[in-house]
N, C-alpha and C positions, 0 to 999 in steps of 0.2 A: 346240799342245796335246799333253800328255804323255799316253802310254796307261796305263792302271792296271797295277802290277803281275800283279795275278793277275785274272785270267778265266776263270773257270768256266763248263765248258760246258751246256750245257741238262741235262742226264743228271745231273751233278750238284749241279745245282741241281734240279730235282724230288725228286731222292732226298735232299738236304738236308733241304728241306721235311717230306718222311717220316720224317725222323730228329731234327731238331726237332719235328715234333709228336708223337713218341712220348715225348718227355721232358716232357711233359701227361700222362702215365698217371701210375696210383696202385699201379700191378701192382708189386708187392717184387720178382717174378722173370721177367716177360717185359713190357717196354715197348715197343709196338709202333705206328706209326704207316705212314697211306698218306696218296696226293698224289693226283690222279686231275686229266687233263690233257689239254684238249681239242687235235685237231689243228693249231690255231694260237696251239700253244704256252702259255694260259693255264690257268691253275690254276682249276676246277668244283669243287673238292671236299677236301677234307683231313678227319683221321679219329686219333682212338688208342683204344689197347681202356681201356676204363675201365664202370662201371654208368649203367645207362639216365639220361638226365634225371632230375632233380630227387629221387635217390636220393640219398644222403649213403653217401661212402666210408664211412665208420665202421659201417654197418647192416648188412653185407654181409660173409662173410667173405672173405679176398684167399688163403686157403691151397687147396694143388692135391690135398691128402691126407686123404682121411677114410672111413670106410665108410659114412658117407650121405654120399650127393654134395649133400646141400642145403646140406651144414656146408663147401662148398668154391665156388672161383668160379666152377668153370665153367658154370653153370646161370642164370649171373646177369650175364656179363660180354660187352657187347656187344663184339666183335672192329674193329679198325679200320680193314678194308677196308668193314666192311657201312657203321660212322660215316661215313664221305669218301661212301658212296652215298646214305645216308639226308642226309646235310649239303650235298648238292649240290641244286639246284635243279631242274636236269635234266639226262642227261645224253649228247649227243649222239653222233652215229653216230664213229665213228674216231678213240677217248679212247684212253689208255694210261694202268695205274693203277701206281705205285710202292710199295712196302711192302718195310717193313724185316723182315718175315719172311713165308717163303712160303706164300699161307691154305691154312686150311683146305677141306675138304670143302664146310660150310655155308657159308662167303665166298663159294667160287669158283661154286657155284650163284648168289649175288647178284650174281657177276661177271658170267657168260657172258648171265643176265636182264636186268643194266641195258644190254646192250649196249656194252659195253667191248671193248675188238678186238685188244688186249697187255698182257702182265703183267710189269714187271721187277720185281724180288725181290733182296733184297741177302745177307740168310740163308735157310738150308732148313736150319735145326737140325731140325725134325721129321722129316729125310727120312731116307726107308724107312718111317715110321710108315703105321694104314693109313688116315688121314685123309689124309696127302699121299699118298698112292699113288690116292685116288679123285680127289684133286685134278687131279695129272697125269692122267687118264684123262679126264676131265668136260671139261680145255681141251683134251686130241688131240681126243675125238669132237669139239668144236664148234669145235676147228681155230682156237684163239685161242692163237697163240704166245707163249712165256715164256722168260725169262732172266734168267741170273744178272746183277745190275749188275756195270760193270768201270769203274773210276774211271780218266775219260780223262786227267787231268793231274795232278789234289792225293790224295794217299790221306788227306788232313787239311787240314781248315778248321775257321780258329778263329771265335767271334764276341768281342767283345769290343764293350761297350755303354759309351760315351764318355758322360761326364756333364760337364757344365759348373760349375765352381763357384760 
């Protein structure tokens, strides 16, 4: 029996996962997705930022700029780490959550609450802002380690969906 060419390690297949399901958002300018991943290696949870249940994208605005914040998403836009927490059933002690950018303030409160015990993170476009600066400080005190992803073998995979004629 032949071994497949490429094999992708766990690392990158969770964060896969996080990165396909961010391409489920309807966000124009940040598409973000998490994987949330119990210690034996199965998937509990996945998530993208997108508006609450049975809200219709089109009700809502998707822009980041305005002087009333109502006329903007962020008042309305559930984030995709809290989705993978509220989308999981439960979520046991010694998870590890994957996201394709590093949460917020409000996530990482959901984080360190559901009991989640790592965070790896692929981007920190917001860092130095002062939502990711409570960020980092909320996982040092409660001492839930986090890191940047480092892609152990492919910097790139494709999917490519085979249809039968």
């Amino acid at each position: 029996m032949r071994m497949p060419k490429k094999i992708i390690s766990w690392e990158e297949y969770f964060m896969g996962i996080a990165l396909l399901s961010s391409l489920r958002s309807k966000d124009p300018n940040t598409q973000v997705g998490a994987c949330i991943v119990n210690k034996d290696k199965k998937v509990i949870g996945i998530g993208y930022n997108g508006f609450p249940n049975g809200i219709h994208d089109e009700k809502l605005p998707w822009g980041r700029e305005n002087e009333d914040i109502n006329e903007t998403k962020y008042p309305y836009v559930v984030h995709a780490e809290l989705n993978a927490i509220l989308n999981s059933a439960r979520i046991p002690k010694k998870c590890k959550i994957y996201t394709t950018c590093f949460p917020c303030n409000e996530c990482t409160k959901a984080i360190i609450q559901s009991g989640i015990n790592e965070l790896i993170y692929l981007s920190d476009i917001h860092s130095g802002s002062k939502s990711t600066k409570a960020s980092k400080k909320l996982l040092d005190l409660a001492k839930i380690p986090y890191r940047k992803f480092k892609a152990e073998k492919h910097s790139e995979i494709s999917l490519f969906f085979k249809t039968e004629n």
